[in-house]
VMD Tcl script that draws the C-alpha trace (Angstrom):
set ca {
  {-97.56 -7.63 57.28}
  {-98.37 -7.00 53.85}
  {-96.56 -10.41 52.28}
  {-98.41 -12.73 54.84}
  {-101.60 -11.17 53.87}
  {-100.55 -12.44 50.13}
  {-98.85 -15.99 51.13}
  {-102.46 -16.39 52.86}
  {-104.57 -15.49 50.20}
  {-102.12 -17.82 48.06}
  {-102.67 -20.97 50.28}
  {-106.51 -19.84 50.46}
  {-107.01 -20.23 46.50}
  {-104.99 -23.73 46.41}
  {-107.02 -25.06 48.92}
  {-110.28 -24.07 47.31}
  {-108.72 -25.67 44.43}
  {-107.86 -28.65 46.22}
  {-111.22 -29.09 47.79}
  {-112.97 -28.60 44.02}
  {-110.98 -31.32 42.98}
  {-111.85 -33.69 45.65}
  {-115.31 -33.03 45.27}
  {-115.16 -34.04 41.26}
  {-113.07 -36.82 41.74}
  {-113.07 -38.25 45.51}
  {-110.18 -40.61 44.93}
  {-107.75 -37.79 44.95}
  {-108.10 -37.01 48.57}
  {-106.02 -39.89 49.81}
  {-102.72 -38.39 47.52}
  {-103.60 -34.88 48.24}
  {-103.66 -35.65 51.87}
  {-99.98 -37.02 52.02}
  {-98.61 -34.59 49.90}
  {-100.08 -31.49 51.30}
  {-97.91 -31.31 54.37}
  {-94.94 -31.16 52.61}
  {-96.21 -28.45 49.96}
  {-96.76 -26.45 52.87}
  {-93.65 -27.00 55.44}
  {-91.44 -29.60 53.21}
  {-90.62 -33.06 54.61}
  {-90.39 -32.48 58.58}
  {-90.30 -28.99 58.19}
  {-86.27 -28.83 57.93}
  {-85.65 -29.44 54.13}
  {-84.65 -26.75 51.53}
  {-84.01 -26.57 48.50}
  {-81.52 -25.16 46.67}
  {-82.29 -24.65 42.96}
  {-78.51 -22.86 41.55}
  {-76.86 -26.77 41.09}
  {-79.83 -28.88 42.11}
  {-78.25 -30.13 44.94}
  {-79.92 -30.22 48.72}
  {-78.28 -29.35 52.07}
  {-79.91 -31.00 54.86}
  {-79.42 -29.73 58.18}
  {-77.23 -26.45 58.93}
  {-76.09 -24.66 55.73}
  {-72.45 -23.68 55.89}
  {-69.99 -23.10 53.90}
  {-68.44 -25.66 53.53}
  {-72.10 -27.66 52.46}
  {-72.77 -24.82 50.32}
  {-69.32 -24.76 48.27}
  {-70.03 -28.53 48.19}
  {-73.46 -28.20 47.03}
  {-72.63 -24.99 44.52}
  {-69.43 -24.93 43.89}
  {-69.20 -21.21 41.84}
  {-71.24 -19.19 44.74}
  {-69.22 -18.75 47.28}
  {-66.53 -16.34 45.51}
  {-62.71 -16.04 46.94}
  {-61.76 -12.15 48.00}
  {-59.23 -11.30 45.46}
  {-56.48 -9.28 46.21}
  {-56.53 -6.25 43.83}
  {-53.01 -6.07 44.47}
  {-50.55 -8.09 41.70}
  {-47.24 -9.09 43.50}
  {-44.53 -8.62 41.02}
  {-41.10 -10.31 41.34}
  {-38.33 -8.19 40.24}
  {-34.92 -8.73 41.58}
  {-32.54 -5.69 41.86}
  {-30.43 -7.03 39.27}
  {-29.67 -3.61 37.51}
  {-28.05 -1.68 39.84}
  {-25.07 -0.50 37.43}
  {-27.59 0.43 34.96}
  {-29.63 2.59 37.43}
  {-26.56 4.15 38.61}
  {-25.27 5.10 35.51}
  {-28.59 6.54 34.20}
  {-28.60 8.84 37.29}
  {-24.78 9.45 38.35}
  {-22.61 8.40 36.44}
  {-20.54 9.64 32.78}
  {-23.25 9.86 30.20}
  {-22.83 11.61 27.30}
  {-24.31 11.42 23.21}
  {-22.94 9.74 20.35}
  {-23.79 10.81 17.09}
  {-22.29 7.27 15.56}
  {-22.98 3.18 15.21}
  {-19.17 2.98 17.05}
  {-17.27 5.00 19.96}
  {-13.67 5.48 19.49}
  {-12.05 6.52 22.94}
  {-8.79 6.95 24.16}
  {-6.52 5.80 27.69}
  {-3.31 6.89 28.56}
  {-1.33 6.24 31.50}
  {0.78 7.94 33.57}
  {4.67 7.43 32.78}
  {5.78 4.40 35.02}
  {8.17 4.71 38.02}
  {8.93 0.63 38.23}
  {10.92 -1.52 35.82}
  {11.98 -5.40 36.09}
  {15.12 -7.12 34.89}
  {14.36 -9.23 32.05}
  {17.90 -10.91 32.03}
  {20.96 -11.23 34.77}
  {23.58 -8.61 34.20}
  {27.18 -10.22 35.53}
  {29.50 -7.87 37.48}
  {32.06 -6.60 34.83}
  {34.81 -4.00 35.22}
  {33.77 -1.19 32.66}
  {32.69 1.79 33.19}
  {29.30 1.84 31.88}
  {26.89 -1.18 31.56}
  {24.34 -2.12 29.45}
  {20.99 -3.67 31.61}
  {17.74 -5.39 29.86}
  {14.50 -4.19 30.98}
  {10.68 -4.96 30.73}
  {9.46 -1.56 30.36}
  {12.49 0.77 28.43}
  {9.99 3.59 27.22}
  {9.52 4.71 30.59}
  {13.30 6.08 30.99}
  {14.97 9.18 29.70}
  {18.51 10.05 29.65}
  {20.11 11.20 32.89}
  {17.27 9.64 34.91}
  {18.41 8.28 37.91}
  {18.17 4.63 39.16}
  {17.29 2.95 42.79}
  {18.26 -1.02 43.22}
  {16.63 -1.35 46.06}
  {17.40 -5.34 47.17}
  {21.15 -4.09 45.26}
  {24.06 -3.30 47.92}
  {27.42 -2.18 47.23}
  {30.28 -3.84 49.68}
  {29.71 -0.84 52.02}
  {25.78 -2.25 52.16}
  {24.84 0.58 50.75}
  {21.76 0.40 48.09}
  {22.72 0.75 45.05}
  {21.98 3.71 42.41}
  {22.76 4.38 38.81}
  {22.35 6.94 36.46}
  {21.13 6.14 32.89}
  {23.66 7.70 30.40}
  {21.38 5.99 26.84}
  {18.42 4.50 26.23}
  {18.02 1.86 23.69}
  {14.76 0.85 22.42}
  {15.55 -1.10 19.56}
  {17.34 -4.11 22.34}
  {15.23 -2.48 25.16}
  {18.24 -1.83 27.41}
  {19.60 1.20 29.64}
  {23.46 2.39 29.14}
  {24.39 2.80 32.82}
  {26.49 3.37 35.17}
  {26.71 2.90 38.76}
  {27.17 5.90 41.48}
  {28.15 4.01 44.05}
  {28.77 1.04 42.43}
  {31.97 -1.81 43.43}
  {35.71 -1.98 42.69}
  {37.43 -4.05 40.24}
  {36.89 -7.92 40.40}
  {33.87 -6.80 43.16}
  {36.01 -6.21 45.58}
  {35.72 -2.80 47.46}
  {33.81 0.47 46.58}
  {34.32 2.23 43.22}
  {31.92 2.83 39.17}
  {31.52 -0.44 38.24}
  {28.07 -2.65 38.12}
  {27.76 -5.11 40.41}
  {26.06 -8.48 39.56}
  {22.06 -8.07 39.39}
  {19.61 -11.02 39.28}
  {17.60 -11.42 36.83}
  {13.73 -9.75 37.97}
  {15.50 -7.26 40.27}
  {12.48 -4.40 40.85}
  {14.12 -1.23 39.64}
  {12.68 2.26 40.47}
  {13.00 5.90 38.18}
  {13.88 8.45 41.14}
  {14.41 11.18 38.94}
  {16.65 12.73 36.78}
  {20.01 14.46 37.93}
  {21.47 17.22 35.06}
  {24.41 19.51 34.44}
  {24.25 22.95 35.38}
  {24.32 24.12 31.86}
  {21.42 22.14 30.73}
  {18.98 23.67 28.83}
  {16.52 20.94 27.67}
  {15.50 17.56 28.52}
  {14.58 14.83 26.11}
  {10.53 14.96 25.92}
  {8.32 12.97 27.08}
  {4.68 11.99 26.39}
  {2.26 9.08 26.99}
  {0.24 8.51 23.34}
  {-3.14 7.36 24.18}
  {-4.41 4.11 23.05}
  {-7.76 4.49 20.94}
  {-10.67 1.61 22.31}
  {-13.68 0.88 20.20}
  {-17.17 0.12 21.25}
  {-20.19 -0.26 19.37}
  {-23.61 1.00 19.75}
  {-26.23 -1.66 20.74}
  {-30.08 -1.27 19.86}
  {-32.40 -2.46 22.50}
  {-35.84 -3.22 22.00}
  {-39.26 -4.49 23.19}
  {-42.74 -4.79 21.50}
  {-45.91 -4.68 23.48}
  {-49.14 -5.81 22.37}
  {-52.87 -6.31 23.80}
  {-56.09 -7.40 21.87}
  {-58.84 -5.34 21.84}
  {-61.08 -8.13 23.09}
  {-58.63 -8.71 26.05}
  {-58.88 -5.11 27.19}
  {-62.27 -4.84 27.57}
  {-62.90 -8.33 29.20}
  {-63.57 -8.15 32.27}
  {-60.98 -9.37 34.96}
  {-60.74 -10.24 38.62}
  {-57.81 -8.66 38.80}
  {-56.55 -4.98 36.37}
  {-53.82 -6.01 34.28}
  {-53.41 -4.10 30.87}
  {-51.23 -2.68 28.32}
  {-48.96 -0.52 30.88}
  {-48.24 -3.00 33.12}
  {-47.08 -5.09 30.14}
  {-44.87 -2.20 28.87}
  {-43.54 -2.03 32.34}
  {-42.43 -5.34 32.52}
  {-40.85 -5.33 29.19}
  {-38.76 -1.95 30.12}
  {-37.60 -4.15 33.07}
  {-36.37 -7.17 31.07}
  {-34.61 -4.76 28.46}
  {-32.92 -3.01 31.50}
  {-31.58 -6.22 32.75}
  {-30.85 -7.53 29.55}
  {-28.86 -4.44 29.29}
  {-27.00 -4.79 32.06}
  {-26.29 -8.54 31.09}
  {-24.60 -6.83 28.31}
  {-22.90 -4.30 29.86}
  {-21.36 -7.29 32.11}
  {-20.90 -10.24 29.37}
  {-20.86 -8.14 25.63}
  {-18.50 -8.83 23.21}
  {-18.09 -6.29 20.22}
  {-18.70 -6.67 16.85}
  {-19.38 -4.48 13.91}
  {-21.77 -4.98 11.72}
  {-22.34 -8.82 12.73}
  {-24.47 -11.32 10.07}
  {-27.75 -13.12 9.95}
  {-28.46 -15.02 7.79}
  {-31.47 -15.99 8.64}
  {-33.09 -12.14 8.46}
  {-30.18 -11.31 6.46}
  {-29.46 -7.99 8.17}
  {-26.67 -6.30 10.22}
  {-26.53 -5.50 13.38}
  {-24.11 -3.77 16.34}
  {-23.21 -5.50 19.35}
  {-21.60 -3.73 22.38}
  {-18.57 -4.78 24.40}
  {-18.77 -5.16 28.04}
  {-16.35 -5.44 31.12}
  {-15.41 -9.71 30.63}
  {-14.27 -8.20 27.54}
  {-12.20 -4.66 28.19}
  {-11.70 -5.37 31.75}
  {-8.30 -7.57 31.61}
  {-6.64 -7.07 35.37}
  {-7.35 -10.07 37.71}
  {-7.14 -10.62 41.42}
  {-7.31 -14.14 42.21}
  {-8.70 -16.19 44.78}
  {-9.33 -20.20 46.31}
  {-13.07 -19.78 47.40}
  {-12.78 -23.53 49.22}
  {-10.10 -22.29 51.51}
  {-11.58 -20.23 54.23}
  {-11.14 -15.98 53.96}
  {-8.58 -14.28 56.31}
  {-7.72 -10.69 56.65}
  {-4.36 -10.82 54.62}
  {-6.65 -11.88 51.75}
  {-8.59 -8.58 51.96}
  {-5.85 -6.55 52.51}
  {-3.85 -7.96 49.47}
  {-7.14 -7.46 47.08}
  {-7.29 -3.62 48.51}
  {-3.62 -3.17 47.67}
  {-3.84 -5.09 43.98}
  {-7.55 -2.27 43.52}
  {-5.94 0.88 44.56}
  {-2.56 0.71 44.22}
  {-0.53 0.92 40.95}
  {-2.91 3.17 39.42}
  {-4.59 6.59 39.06}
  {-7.86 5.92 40.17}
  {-10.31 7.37 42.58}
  {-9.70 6.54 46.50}
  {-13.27 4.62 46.22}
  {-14.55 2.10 44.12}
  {-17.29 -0.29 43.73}
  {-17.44 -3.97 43.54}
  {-20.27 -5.81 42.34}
  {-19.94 -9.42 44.09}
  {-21.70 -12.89 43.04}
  {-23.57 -14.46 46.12}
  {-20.89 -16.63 46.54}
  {-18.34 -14.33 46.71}
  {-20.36 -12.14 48.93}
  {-20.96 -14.96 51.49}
  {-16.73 -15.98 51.40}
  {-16.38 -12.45 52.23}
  {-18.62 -11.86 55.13}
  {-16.46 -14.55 56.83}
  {-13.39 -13.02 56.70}
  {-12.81 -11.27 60.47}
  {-11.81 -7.85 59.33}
  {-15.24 -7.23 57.08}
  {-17.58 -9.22 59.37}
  {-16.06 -6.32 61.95}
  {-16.66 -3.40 59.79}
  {-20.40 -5.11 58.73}
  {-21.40 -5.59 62.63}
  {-20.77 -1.39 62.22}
  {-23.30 -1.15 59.25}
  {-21.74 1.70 57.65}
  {-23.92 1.88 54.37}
  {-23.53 4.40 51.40}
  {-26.07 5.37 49.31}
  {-25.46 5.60 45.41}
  {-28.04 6.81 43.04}
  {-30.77 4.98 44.96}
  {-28.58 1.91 45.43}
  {-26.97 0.75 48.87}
  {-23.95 -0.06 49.27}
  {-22.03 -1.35 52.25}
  {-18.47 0.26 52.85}
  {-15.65 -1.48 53.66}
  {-12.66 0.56 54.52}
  {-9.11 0.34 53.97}
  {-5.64 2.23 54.33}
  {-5.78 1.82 50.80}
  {-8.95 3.33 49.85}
  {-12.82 2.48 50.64}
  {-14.42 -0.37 48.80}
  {-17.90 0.15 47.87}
  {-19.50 -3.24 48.19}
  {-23.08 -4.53 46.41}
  {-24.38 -7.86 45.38}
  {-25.22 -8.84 42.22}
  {-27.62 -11.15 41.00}
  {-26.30 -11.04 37.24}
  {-23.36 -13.25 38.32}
  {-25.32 -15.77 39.34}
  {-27.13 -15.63 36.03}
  {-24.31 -16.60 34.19}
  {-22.36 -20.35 35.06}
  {-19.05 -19.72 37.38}
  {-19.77 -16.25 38.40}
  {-21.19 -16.53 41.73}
  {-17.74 -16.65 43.11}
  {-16.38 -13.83 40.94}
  {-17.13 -9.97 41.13}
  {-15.98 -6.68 39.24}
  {-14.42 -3.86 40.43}
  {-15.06 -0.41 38.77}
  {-13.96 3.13 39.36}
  {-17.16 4.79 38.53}
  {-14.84 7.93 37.77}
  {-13.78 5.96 34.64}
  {-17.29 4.37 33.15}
  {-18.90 6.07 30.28}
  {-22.61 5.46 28.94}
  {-23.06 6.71 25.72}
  {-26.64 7.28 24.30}
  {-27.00 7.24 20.42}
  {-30.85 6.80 21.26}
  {-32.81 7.70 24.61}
  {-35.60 5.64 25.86}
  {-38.66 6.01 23.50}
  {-41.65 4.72 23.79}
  {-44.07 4.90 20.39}
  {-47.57 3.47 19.77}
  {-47.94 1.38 16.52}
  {-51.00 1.51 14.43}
  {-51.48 -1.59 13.72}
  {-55.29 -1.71 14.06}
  {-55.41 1.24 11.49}
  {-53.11 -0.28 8.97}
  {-54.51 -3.69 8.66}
  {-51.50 -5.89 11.16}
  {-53.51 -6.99 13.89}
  {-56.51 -5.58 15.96}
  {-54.42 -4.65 18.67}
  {-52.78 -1.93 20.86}
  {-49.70 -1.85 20.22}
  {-46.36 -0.08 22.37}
  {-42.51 -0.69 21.32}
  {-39.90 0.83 23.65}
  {-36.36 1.51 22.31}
  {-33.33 2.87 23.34}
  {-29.48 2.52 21.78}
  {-26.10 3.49 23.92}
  {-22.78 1.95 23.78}
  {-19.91 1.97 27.56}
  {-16.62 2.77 27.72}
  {-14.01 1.74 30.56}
  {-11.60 4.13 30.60}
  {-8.21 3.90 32.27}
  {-8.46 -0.09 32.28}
  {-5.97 -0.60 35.15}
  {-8.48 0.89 37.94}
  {-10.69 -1.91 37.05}
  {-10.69 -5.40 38.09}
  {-12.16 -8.75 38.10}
  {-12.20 -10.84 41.47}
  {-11.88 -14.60 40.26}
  {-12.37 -17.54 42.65}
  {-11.30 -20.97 41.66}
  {-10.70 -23.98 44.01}
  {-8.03 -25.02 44.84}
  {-5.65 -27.60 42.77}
  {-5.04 -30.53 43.99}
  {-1.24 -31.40 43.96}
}
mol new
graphics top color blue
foreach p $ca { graphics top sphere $p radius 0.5 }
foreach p [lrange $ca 0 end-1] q [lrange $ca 1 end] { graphics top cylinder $p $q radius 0.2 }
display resetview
């Protein structure tokens, strides 16, 4: 009740104003007259005012009229919530952080070694024609792999009995890379019949080492070892600088977004610029620019090391012999672990899911989970293939159809530096007024035992 009893004593003390007027000056009572109606209730008594963008609303105000009239009043809810995009496209970084072979080096380069196991298959490089002596000298691909008195199995070689043939190696000859053999149950003379002669052998004939056969008073056995190969890789330093004004900080925002969420997104561009490297690096020591005139260390990656190829036509439709030939080319032939892991381009990915055999096994969504990253498993009498797509191969022209197969077993991270995160004082020493973060970190990889990798190429197919 209290403001009406004011408003009235308000319109009281105009009106004795107005009427004080009048009675100085009587022409004034025709303009007060029309005027005073409106003072009091506004034109028809439906009118107001708004004052924030000078602008009227006549009838209803809604919200629309109002954002019309005053366009800054109405405010939007914001969402204190920032959406940030980020692709999984580290996943062999993440799983070698957590899982896999990490180790220090104390140096700018890693030296590491391979070796193989000694080899039981050999290939002609040259025909041998049937000739009637007693032993026989045979060109091979691969003559480190034999000893003397190792025995050997032709098997697509029969003797006129059509019997397979064997032969026993009697010297090995590295400086022509042939075998001195001769033949167990080898052909007559001229061909003819059974008897210790060679028979004819095409040129590429598979040959297999089944052993060795010695006399009874042997007491040794020529040695044998498999040298390992040394590898180098250098060691890489990644880096990212993080920087906010002062000003910025404390100006106020519709939404927070400061100095750690910056240093969060730059730790996730250096991790996928890292694994971009890991994928695509080539090494070099000590490489030049001119520009800052400075050295730095680049680090190798698996398009480099990674030499073994399975090959595919990605415009000719999947079917299950192609899977089961890639499973036999992974796992066989080598000394790797019974599962590995393929990292597939979309492209790739989508050829595969249309082959019958893994659209089967993916209808049974059997799913592993590595290091916080899911793989789907495809099985195989060969071994289990660990399948995950990767989004790096599309970010590099002609991957999509490709993908790279690694035995985990044989990957290596080495760290020279560990993540570090370190605030410059910049304000303090004159730079910049600004906060200031830079986040290193320096490591080098090493594929091991190169032949239980592999890259999965798709090309089209050539027209004839």
């Amino acid at each position: 009740m209290k403001p009406i009893k004011v408003f009235f004593k308000f319109l009281m003390a105009a009106l004795f104003v107005l009427v004080a007027a009048i009675s100085v000056e009587p022409a004034l009572a025709g303009s007060v007259s029309s005027y005073l109606p409106e003072f009091i209730l506004g034109s028809g008594g439906a009118s107001l005012m708004v004052t924030a963008a000078a602008q009227s609303v006549t009838g209803t105000v809604t919200t629309d009229a109002m954002d019309t009239a005053a366009d800054k009043l109405l405010r939007p809810e914001i969402s204190k919530l920032i959406t940030k995009i980020r692709p999984d496209v580290f996943p062999l970084d993440t799983i070698l952080r957590k899982v896999g072979n990490v180790g220090k080096v104390d140096s700018r380069e890693y030296k590491f070694y391979s070796s193989d196991v000694r080899g039981v298959k050999d290939t002609l490089t040259a025909e041998y024609t049937n000739a009637d002596t007693t032993t026989s000298d045979i060109p091979v691909q691969s003559v480190h792999i034999w000893l003397v008195d190792d025995v050997i199995f032709f098997p697509t070689i029969t003797n006129n009995s059509s019997e397979k043939l064997r032969a026993q190696v009697l010297t090995v000859n590295t400086s022509s890379d042939t075998l001195t053999v001769k033949a167990i149950n080898g052909v007559g003379a001229g061909g003819t019949g059974d008897g210790d002669y060679m028979p004819t052998v095409a040129i590429s004939t598979i040959i297999t080492r089944i052993g060795n056969a010695k006399n009874e008073v042997a007491a040794q056995n020529t040695p044998y070892a498999n040298a390992p190969t040394d590898v180098y890789n250098y060691v890489q330093i990644f880096m990212c600088q993080v920087e906010e004004s002062f000003v910025e900080m404390t100006h106020n925002k519709e939404v927070q977004f400061n100095i750690n969420d910056f240093k969060t997104d730059a730790i996730y561009d250096m991790r996928r610029q890292g694994e971009l490297a890991m994928l695509y690096g080539y090494p070099k020591k000590g490489f030049f620019d001119p520009v800052a005139n400075t050295k730095k260390d680049l680090m190798g990656g698996a398009d480099h090391f990674i030499t073994k190829t399975i090959g595919y036509t990605y415009d000719a439709a999947g079917v299950n012999s192609d899977f089961n030939s890639w499973a036999r080319q992974i796992f066989t032939g080598n000394n790797g672990s019974y599962k590995r892991m393929l990292f597939a381009g979309n492209k790739l990915v989508e050829w595969m899911m249309n082959i019958p055999s893994v659209e089967k096994q993916l209808q049974a969504n059997k799913s592993e989970i590595v290091a916080g990253v899911k793989f789907k498993v495809i099985e195989t009498y060969f071994g289990d293939l660990l399948i995950r797509r990767h989004q790096s191969f599309d970010d590099a022209s002609g991957y999509t159809y490709n993908g790279l197969v690694l035995d985990l077993d044989n990957v290596e991270r080495r760290f020279r530096e560990p993540t570090n995160s370190v605030k410059l004082e910049l304000d303090k020493t004159g730079v910049r007024r600004v906060e200031a973060h830079r986040i290193t970190e320096s490591w080098t990889m090493a594929f091991r035992n190169i032949a239980t990798h592999a890259w999965i190429i798709g090309s089209p197919t050539v027209s004839e």
